[in-house]
N, C-alpha and C positions, 0 to 999 in steps of 0.2 A: 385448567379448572381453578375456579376463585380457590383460597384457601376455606376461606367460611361453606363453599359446598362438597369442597374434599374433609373438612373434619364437621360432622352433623353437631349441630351445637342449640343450647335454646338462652345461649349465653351475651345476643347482639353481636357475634364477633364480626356479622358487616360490616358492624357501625363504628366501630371500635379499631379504628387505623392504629393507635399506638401497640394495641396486645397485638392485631396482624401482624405488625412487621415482626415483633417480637417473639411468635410462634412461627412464622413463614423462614425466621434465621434457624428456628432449632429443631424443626420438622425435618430437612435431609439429612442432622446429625443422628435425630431418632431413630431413622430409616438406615442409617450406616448401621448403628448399634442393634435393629432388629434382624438385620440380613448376619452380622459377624456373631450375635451372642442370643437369637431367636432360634427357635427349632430346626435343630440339621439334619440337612436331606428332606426336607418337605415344600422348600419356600413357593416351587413352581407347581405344587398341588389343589387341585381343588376341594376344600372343606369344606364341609356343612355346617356353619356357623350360624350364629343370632349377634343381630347386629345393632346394638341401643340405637335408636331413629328416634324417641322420643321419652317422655317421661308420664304418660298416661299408663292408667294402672294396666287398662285392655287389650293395650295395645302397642304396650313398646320396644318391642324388639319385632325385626324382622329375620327369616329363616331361611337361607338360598347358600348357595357354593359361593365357594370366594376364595382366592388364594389372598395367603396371609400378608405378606406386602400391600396387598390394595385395601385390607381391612379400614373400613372408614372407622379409627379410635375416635369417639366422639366428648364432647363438654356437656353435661346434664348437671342441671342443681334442679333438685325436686322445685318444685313453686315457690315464691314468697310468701310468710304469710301475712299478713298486714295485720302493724303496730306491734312486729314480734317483739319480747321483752326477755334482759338475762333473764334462765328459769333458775338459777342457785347461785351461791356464792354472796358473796358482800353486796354484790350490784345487783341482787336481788328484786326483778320490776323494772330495771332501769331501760329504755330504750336497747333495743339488742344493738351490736356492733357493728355498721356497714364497711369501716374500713378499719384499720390494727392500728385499736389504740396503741400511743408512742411508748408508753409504759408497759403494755405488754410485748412489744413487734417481739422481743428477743425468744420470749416464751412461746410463741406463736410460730414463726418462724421455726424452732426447734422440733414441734410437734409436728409441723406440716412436711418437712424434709424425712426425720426420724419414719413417719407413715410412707411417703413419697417412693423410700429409698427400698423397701420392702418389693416395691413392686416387681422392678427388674430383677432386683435378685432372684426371685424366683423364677422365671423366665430365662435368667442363667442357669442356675442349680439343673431345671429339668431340661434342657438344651436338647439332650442326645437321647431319654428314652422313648422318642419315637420309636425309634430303630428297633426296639426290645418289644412293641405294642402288644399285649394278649389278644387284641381282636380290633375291629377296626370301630367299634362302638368305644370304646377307650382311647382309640387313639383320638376319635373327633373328640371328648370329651377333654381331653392333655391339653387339645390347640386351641380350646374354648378358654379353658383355663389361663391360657397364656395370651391369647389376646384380651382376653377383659384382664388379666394385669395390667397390661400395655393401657388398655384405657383407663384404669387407675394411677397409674402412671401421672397420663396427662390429664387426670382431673385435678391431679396434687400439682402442678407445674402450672397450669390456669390458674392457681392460688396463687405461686410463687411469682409469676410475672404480672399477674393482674392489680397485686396487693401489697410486694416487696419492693417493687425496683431494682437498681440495681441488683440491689443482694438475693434479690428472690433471683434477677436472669444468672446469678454465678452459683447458687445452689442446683439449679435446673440442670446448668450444664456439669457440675459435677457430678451430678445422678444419670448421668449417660459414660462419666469416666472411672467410678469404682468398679469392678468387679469383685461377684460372691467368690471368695476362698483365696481372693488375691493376698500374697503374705503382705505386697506392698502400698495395695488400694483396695481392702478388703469392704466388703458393706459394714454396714453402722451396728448393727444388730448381731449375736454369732449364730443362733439360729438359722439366718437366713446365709453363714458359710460353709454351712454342713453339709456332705457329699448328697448331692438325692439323686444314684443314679441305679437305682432299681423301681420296680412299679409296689413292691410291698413298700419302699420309701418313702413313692410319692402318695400312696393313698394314705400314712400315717399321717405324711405332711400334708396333706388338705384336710385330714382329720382334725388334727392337735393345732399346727402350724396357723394355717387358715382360720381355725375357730379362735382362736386368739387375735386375728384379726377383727372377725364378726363384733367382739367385745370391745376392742378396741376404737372402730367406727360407732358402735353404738354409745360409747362411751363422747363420742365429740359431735355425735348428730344433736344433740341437742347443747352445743356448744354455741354461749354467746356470740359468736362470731360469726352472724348469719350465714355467710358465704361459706363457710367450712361447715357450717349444719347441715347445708341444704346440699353439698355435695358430698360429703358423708350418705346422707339418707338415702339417696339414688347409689350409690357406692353398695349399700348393703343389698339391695336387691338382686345384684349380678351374684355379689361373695353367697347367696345360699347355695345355689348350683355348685360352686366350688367346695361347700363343707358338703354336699350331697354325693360329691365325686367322691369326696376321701370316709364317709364314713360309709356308701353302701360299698366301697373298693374292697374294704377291710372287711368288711362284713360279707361278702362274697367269696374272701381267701379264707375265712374265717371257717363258712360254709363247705367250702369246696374240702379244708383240709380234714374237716367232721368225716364230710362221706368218704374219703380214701382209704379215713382209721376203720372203717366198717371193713373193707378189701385187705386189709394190712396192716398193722399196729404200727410199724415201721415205717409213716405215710412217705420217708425217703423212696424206699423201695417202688412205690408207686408215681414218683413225681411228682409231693404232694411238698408243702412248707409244712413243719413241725409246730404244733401250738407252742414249744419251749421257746423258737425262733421268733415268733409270731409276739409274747410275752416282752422278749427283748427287746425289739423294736417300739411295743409302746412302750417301753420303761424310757427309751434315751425320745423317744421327740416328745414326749410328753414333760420330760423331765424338764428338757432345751425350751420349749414352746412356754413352762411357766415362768423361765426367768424375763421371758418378754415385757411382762408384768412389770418387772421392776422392781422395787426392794419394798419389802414387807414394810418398814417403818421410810417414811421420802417427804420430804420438806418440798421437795419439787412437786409430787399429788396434789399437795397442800396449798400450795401457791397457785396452781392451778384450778383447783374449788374456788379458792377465796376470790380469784378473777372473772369467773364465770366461762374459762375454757374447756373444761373438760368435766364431766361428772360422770354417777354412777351411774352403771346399766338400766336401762328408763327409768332415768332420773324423777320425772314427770309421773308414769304408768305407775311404781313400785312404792313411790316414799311422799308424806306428808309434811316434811319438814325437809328444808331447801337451806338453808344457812349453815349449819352443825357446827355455830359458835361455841357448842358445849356438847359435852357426849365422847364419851373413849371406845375404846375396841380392845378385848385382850387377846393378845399375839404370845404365843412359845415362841421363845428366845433362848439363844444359849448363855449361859453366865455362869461361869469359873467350872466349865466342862459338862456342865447338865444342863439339861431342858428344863425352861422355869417361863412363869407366864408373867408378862409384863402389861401394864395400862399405859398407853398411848391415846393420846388425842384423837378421835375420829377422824379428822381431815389427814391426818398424816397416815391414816392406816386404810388410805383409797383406794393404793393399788390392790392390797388385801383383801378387800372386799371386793374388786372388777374379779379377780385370781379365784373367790368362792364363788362367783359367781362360774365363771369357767371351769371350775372343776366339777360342780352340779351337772354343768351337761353334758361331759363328757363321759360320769359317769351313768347319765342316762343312755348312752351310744354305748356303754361298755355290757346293760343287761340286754340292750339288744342282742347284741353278738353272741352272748350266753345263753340266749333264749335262742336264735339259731343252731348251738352246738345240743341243745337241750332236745329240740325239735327231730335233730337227726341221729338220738339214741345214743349221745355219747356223753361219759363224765367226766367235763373237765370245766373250769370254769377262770377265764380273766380275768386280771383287777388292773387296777391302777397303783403305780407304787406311792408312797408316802411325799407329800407336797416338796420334803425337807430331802430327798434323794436325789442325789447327779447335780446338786443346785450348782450354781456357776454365779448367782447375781444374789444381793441379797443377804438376810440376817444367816445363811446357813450356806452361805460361798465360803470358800475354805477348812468345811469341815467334813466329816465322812460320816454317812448314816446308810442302815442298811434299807429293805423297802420297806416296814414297817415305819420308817424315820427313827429307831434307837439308833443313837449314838456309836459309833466303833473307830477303831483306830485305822489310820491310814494302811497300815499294815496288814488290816482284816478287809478292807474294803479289796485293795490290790489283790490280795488271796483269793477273792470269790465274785471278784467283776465281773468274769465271763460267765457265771451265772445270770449276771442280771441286765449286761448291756451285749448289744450284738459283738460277735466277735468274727475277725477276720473269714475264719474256718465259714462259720455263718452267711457272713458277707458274698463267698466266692459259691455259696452253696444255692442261696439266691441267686446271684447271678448266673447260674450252670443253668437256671430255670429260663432265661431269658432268652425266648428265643419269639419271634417274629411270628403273627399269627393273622394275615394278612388280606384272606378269603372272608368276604362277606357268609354272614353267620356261622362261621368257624370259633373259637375260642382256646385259647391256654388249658392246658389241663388244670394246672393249679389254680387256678380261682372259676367260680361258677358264674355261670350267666346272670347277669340281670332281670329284675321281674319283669321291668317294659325297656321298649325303646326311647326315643327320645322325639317330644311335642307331634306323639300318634305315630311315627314310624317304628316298622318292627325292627326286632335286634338284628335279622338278616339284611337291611338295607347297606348303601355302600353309601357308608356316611364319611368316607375319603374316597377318590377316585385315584389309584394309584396306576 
């Protein structure tokens, strides 16, 4: 089969003999790296997948079995639009970017490998929870997720070779040679090195994880660099399915562990997750997932705006002013041991603003889930902890704060962690729950069934053929 009819593209790759050669060398390394660090024990199964065939609003995904090696990972950039123009920054009007400018390549290049690198990793991280599936409506949902990474992936890799050269074909192949958690070729990101080998992990991580993606992409869909706009934009379309897996997931164990407290206070006793457990979990990915962000105060955001790479979440939809040559932001910062507000430049305080952004709708998914446990007669309700807890990146790395974000010492933090982050005990208590649920319409005790099935099939269908 041609390469251009094995990967579906609307990208010319007929016509285009120098990117062919140049994907036709790094397609069987891809394929090494999907069979050695892609989903174990399923490769020769048949899935019920959707498979990008196009970029029409109506029409483009198709839905049939496929085993995951012949998945056609496809190249989509939404349409061009004609006479696009930067929409912000300095170059504000100016002709949009068809190929990377010389003054940006570096910056550009960084954002596109940094995004790129995301992708695999997770596709490592969940490698082995097949095995552990609550039902087979989750499990096809896990390999959906892990092949549209895959073709994210190689959306971000048609960038790197189509637009880098050289340096773009030696980033490509390096994002097939890190591995997530490796001490000694770890991913770029730490988030994306964190253990995700339970199913309450992975549905925080397509919750928190993932949505910080969604910001992210939307953040560069409207990036001068038309080529990374326009596959950004088709990019976003696949990732809601994926924040739709992790936020009804949780909302489901959410559910389920409500009704077991009705049978039992003790929802252990019943083989139920405990909401204190359940609390913990969102405290560490949600924690991890804002350092994604970046540092509250970044010269680098800033450098970014003023190029016309990267802006804020609809940039175009949301705000009237596209330049912010003037205008601050106040940020809580620590200085000489306290919490104190500092004025910052707008442009510098971007990630800050993507990061409110993100926290608005996470806690719009957090009243969901309250209104679930509300639903099923029970008082208790989840939050989200303090932006400045668990930080690891940023004005508030290095120091200790409880969930409220007050200030405490390293001493008081260590004292009372295992209240507020999972703990081993926790860890093994989850995973005691993992057990293989593998009969069409059958289900896990600990999490509840979903409302529907999936594009008209009911939840009973055998949406893997084991």
């Amino acid at each position: 089969m041609e390469l251009h009819e094995r990967i579906p593209n609307n990208v010319n790759l007929s016509g285009d003999k120098r990117l062919q050669r140049a994907l036709e060398k790094w397609l069987p390394n891809y394929l090494d790296w999907w069979r050695e660090m892609g989903p174990e024990g399923f490769q020769d199964k048949d899935v019920w997948l959707r498979t990008a065939v196009s970029v029409e609003p109506d029409g483009w995904a198709n839905f049939d079995y496929v085993r995951m090696p012949e998945y056609r990972w496809g190249i989509f950039l939404k349409p061009a639009e004609p006479d696009a123009r930067v929409g912000f920054g300095d170059n504000l009007g100016q002709p949009a970017y068809q190929e990377v400018p010389g003054e940006f390549r570096n910056a550009l290049r960084r954002i596109v490998v940094t995004q790129a690198d995301t992708e695999p990793a997770s596709v490592e991280q969940q490698r082995r929870l097949g095995q552990t599936c609550p039902s087979l409506y989750d499990l096809r949902n896990l390999f959906q997720v892990n092949v549209e990474e895959g073709r994210h992936l190689w959306a971000m890799v048609y960038l790197l070779h189509g637009y880098f050269g050289r340096d773009g074909r030696d980033e490509a192949d390096a994002l097939l040679e890190r591995r997530s958690g490796n001490p000694d070729k770890p991913r770029i990101l730490e988030a994306f090195n964190q253990p995700c080998d339970d199913w309450l992990n992975f549905f925080c991580f397509t919750m928190f994880t993932d949505r910080d993606g969604k910001y992210q992409l939307s953040a560069l869909a409207e990036s001068g660099f038309e080529p990374l706009a326009r596959t950004c934009q088709f990019m976003l379309t696949e990732e809601a399915h994926h924040l739709f897996v992790g936020e009804t997931g949780v909302g489901r164990v959410v559910r389920r562990t409500a009704q077991l407290m009705k049978q039992n206070e003790d929802v252990r006793e019943v083989g139920g997750i405990p909401f204190d457990i359940i609390q913990r979990y969102i405290n560490y990915w949600f924690s991890y997932s804002l350092d994604l962000f970046g540092g509250e105060i970044s010269s680098n955001a800033a450098d970014f705006f003023a190029a016309g790479l990267k802006g804020r979440y609809q940039e175009q939809k949301k705000y009237d002013e596209h330049v912010l040559a003037e205008g601050s932001f106040t940020l809580p910062v620590i200085e000489d041991g306290r919490i104190s507000e500092r004025e910052v430049p707008l442009r510098n305080a971007l990630n800050e603003v993507l990061r409110g952004e993100y926290v608005r709708d996470c806690e719009r998914a957090l009243e969901r889930w309250n209104k679930y446990v509300a639903e099923e007669g029970v008082d208790f309700r989840l939050r989200l902890p303090s932006t400045r807890f668990h930080r690891h990146v940023g004005e508030y790395a290095g120091q200790h704060f409880d969930l409220d974000g007050e200030i405490i010492t390293a001493e008081e933090f260590e004292a009372r962690q295992d209240e507020w982050l999972p703990t081993r005990a926790d860890r093994e208590y989850v995973q005691s729950l993992m057990h293989p649920v593998t009969e069409p319409g059958k289900i896990a005790n600990w999490i509840a069934p979903p409302a529907t099935g999936i594009k008209g099939k009911p939840f009973e269908f055998e949406y893997v053929r084991l």
